[in-house]
C-alpha positions as CSV (number, residue, x, y, z in Angstrom):
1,X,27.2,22.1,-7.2
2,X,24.5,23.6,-9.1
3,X,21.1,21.3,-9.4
4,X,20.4,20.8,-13.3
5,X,17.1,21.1,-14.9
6,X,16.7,17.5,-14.6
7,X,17.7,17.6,-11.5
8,X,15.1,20.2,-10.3
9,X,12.1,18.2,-12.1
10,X,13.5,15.2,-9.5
11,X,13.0,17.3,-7.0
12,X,9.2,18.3,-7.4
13,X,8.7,14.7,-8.8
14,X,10.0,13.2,-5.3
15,X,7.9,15.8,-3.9
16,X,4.7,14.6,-5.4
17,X,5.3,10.6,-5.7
18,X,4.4,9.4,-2.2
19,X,4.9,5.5,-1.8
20,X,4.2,5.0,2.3
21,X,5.2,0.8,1.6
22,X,8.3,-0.1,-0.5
23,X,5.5,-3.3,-2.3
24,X,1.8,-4.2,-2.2
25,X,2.4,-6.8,-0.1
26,X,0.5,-8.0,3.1
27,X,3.9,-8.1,4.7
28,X,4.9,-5.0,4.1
29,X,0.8,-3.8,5.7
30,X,1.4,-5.9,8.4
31,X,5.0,-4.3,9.5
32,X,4.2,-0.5,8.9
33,X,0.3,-0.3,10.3
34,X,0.0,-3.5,11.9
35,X,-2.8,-4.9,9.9
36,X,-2.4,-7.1,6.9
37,X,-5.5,-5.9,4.7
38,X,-6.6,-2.2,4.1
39,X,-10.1,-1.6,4.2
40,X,-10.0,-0.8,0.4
41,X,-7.2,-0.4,-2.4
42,X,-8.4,3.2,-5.0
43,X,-7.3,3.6,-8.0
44,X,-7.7,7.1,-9.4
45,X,-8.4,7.3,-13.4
46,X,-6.4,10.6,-14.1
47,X,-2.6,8.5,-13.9
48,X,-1.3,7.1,-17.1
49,X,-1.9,3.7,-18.5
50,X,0.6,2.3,-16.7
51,X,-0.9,2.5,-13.7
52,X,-2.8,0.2,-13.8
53,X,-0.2,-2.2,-12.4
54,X,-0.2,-1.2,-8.8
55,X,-4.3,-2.5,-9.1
56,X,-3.1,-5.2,-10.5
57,X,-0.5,-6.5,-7.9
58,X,-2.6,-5.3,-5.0
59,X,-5.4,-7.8,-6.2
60,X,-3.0,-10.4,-6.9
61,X,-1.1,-10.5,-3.6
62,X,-5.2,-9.2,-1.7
63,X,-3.6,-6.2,0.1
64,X,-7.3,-4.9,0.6
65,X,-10.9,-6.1,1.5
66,X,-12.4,-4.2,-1.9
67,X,-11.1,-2.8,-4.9
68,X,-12.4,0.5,-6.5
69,X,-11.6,2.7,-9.5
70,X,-12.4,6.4,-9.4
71,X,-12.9,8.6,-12.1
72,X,-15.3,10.2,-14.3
73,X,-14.2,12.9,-16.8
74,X,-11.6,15.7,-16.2
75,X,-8.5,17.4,-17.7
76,X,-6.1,14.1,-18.2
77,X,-8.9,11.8,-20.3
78,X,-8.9,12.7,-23.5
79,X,-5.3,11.8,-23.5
80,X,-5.7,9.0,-21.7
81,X,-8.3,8.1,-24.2
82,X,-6.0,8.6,-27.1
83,X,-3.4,6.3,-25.1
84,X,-6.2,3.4,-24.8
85,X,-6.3,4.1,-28.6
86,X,-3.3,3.0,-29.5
87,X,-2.2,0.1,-26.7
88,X,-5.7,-1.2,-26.5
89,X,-7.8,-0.7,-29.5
90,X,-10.2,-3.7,-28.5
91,X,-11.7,-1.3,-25.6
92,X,-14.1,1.5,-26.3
93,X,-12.8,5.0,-25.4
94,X,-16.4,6.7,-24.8
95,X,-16.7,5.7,-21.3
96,X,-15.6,7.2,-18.3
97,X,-11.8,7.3,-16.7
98,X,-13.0,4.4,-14.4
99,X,-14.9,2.4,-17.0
100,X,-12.2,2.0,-19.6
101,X,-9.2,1.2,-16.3
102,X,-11.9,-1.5,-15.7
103,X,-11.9,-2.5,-19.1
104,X,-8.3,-2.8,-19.2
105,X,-8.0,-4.8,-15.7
106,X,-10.3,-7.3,-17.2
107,X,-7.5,-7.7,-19.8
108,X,-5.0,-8.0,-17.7
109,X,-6.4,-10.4,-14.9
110,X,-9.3,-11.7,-16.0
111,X,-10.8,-10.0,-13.0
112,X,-13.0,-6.5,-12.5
113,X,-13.0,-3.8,-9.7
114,X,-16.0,-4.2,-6.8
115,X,-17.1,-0.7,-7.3
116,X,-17.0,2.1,-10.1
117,X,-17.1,6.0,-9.3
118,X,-17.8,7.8,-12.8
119,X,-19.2,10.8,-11.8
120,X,-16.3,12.8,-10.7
121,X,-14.1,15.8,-12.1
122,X,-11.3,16.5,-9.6
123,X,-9.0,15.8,-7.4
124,X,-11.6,16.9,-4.7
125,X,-14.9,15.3,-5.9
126,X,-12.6,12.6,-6.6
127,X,-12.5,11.7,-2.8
128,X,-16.2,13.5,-1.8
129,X,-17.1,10.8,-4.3
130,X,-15.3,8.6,-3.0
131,X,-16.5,8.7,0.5
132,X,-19.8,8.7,-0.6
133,X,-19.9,5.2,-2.4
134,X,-18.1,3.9,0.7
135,X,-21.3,5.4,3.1
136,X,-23.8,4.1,0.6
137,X,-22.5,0.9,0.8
138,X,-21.8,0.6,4.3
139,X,-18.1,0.0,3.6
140,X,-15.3,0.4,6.7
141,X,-13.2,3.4,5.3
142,X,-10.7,3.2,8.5
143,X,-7.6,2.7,5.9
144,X,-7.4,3.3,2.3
145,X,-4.7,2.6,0.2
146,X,-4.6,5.2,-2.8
147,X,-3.2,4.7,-6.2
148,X,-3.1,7.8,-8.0
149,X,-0.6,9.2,-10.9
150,X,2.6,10.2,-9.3
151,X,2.4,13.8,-10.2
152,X,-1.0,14.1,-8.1
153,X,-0.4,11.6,-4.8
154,X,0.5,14.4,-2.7
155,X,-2.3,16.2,-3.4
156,X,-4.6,13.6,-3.1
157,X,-3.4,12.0,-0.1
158,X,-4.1,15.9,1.6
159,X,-7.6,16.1,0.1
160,X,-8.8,13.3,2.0
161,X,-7.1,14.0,4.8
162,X,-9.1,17.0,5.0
163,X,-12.5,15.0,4.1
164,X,-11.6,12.0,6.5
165,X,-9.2,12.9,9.2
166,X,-9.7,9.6,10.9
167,X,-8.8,7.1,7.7
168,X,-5.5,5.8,7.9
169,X,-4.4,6.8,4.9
170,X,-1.8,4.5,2.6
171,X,0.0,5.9,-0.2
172,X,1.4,3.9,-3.1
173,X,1.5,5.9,-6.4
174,X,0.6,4.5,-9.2
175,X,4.5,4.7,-10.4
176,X,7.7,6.2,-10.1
177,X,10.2,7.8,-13.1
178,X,13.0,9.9,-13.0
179,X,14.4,12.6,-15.4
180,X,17.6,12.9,-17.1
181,X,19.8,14.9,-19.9
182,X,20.6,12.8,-22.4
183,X,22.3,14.1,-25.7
184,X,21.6,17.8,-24.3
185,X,17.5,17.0,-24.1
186,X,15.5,16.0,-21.1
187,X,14.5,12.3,-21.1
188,X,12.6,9.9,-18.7
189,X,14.8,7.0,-17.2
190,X,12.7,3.9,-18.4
191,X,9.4,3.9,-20.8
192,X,6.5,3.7,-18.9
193,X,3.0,2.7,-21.3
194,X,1.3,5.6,-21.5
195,X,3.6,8.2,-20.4
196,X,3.2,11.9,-20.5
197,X,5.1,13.9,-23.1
198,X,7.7,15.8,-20.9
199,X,6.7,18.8,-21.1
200,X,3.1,17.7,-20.3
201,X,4.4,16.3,-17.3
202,X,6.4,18.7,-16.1
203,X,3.6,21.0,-16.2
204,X,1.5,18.5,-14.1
205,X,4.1,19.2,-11.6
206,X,4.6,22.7,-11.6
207,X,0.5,23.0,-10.9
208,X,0.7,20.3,-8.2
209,X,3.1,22.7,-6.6
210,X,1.5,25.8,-7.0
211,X,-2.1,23.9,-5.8
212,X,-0.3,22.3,-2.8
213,X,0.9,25.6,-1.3
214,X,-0.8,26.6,1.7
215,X,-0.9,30.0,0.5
216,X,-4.0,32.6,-0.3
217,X,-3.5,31.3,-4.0
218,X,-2.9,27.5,-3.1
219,X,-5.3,24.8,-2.1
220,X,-4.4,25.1,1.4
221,X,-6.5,26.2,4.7
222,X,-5.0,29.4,4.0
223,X,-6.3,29.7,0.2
224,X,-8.8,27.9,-1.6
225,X,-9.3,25.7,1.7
226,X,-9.5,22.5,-0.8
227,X,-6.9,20.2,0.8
228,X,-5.1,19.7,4.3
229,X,-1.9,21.7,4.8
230,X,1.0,20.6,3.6
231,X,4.5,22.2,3.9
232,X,6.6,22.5,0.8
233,X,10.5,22.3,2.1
234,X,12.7,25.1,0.7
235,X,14.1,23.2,-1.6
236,X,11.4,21.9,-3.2
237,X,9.9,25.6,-3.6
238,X,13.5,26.7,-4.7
239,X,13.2,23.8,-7.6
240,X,10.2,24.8,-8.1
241,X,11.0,28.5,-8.8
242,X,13.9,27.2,-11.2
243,X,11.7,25.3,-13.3
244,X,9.0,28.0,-13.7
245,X,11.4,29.8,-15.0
246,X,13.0,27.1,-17.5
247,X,9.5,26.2,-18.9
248,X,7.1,29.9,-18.6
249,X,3.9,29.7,-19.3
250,X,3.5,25.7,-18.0
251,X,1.7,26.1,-14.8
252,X,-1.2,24.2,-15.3
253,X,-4.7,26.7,-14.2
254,X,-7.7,24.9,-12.9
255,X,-10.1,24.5,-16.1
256,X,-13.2,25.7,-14.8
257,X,-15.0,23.2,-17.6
258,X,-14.2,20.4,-14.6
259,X,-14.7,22.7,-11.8
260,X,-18.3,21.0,-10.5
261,X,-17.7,20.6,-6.7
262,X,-13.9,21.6,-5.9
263,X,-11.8,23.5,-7.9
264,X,-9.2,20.9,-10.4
């Protein structure tokens, strides 16, 4: 049977989402890398508002020794800014990415992050940046868990595997949604605060794709050299193909206005 549409943007979202635990639990730390406690739980400021709730149960349930927010400015904040607009207009929206999710966990638990990054643009100086604030404050980096939106966890997960092969690296994106036709129109499964406009998310993740192709026009060793490999199955490229086609024109290009370190 012929995938739909819907099912094709599954496909690549599947792809992308990486969630190594089923919960934020110390549990579920202790039964998959023997350790109840990662070193540090990152939360990365290009998801959507609703991401925020991964950061919010990891403190609750204290799956990690210290809790950081990464994010300056880069292609996703001046929607995210708009977003903060409308669900929280008590918080100012002329901060950076990591700032205003600080703002907004304050909110929610009464509680802040240990450590702002606001300097970066990118999924790479995301993590150079990263690392950085970890040396400069003598903090253990042997496991990170990373929160980032589900469209980019692949991508990120591979940039700092290239940066820090040794971390043990724990992925739990910041959510998960699916796509379906409904009344002959794409629609997302459940409402998510914050949540991209379908086509905006769908080209999210026909660029992750194209960025994550270890190819000389991907991110790969064999490209751009920005990320670790990673191997795209065939039916994830064949999805991938199908949905290019559907939406022309919506691969997302690198905007060179964010380009400071790696390329977007």
């Amino acid at each position: 049977m012929k995938p739909t549409l819907a099912d094709d943007i599954n496909t690549l979202a599947a792809f992308c989402t990486l969630r190594d635990i089923p919960a934020l639990t110390q549990a579920n730390l202790q039964k998959a890398y023997n350790f109840p406690q990662a070193d540090a739980f990152v939360l990365f400021g290009g998801t959507i508002l609703a991401g925020i709730e991964p950061l919010v149960t990891a403190m609750k349930n204290q799956v990690a020794k210290k809790y950081l927010i990464v994010g300056g400015q880069g292609h996703t904040t001046d929607a995210l800014r708009d977003k903060i607009r409308q669900a929280y207009p008590m918080i100012a929206t002329d901060k950076s990415e990591a700032e205003m999710f600080n703002d907004i966990l304050y909110l929610k638990l009464g509680q802040t992050a240990d450590y702002l990054e606001v300097q970066s643009t990118n999924c790479g100086n995301n993590i150079t940046n990263l690392l950085k604030l970890l040396t400069k404050n003598k903090l253990p980096k042997k496991s990170l868990i990373l929160s980032q939106d589900a469209t980019m966890q692949r991508r990120m997960s591979a940039t700092l595997e290239k940066f820090a092969p040794q971390t043990t690296i724990i992925n739990y994106a910041s959510y998960t949604i699916q796509t379906k036709i409904e009344n002959r129109k794409l629609q997302f499964d459940q409402s998510l605060l914050g949540m991209w406009e379908m086509e905006q998310y769908i080209t999210l993740l026909l660029g992750e794709i194209s960025r994550l192709q270890n190819t000389p026009s991907g991110y790969g060793p064999l490209g751009k050299n920005f990320i670790a490999p990673v191997f795209i199955p065939e039916d994830v490229l064949a999805a991938f193909h199908r949905v290019a086609q559907a939406f022309p024109n919506k691969i997302r290009t690198a905007n060179s206005a964010y380009a400071k370190e790696l390329a977007e």
